[in-house]
N, C-alpha and C positions, 0 to 999 in steps of 0.2 A: 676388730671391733673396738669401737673407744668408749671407753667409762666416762662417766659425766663429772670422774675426782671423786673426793671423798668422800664418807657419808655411811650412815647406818645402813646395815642389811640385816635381814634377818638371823637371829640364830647368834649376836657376839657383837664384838667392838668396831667398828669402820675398818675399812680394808686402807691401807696406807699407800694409796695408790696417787702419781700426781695428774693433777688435772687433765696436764697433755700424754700422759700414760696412754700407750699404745700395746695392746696385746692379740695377739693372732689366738683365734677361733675357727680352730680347723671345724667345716659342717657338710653335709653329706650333699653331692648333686643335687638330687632332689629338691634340698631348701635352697640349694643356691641358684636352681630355675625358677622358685616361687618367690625369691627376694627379687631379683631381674627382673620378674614381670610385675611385682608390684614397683620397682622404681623406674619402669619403663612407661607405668602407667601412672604415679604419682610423683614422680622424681623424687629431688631430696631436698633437704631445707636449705640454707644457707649455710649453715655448719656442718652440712654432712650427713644430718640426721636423716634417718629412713622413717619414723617414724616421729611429726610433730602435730602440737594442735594445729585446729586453724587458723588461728595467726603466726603458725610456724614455729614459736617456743617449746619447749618443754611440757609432753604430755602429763599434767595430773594423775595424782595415783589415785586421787576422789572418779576419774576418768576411767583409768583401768578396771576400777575395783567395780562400776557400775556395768559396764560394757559384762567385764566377765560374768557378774549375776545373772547377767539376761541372756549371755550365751549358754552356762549351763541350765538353766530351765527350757531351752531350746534343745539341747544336746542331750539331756539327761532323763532318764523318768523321777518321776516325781519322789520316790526313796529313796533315790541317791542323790539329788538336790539336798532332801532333811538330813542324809551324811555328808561326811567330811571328807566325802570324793573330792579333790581336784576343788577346797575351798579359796583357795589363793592361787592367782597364775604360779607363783615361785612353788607350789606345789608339783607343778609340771617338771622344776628341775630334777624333783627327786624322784620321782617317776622316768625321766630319762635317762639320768645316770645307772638308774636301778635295772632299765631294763637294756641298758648298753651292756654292764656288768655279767646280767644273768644270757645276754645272745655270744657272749665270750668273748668280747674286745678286750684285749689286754689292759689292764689295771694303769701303766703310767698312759697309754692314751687314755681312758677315760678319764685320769686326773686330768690331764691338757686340756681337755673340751672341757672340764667343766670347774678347772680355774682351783684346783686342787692341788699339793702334794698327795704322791701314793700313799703317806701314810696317815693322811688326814681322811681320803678316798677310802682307806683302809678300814678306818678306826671308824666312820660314820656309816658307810654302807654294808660292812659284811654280812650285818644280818639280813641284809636283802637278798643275798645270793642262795639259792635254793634251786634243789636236785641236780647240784653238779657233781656229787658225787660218782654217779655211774660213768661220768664223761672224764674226770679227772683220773680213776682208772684206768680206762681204756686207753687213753692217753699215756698213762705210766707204763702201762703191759707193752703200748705199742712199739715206746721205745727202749724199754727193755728187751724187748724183742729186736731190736731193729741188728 
């Protein structure tokens, strides 16, 4: 996946990454059949992008930020529209990470995909993880059993 270079993200200071920075984003089958059939059916831009406006540039975040309003009033009922369900796409990241974390994918993959050290992983999502306790038991008994 290639970064567009430097530049604010949410949450802190620009990531120090260089323009031509290249990083592997490991992603599940599934999206890597749905990305194939959208660039089978829209190709890509000249730089690569899977995703540009119509004149091929650099989608707008005034772009994103409208599409997604109108998605979620499609997608949503109307009292989770007036919360703060899923108000920003980058929303979605923490909702995936969150819920990689709580189906038990080990801690440095999920740093990997989602562009993390374990201890940054660590130190931002823990409080996401809920009722593992009875599984991280079992888990201890098993091999102490073993």
């Amino acid at each position: 996946m290639r970064r567009a270079g430097d530049g604010p993200r949410s949450g802190g200071a620009p990531r120090r990454r260089g323009r031509d920075d290249v990083r592997p984003v490991p992603i599940p089958p599934v999206l890597v059949k749905i990305i194939r059939q959208h660039i089978e059916e829209f190709g890509v831009g000249s730089d690569g992008r899977i995703f540009r406006s119509e004149r091929g540039g650099v989608v707008a975040s005034t772009a994103y930020t409208e599409v997604w309003q109108e998605a979620r009033k499609l997608a949503l009922t109307p009292a989770q529209v007036a919360s703060p369900l899923a108000r920003r796409p980058y929303d979605l990241r923490h909702a995936a990470v969150s819920l990689w974390l709580n189906a038990g994918v080990p801690a440095p993959d999920v740093a990997e995909r989602a562009g993390h050290s374990v201890d940054v992983l660590l130190r931002v999502y823990a409080k996401c993880l809920d009722g593992q306790q009875e599984i991280a038991n079992r888990r201890i008994d098993d091999a102490l059993a073993a």
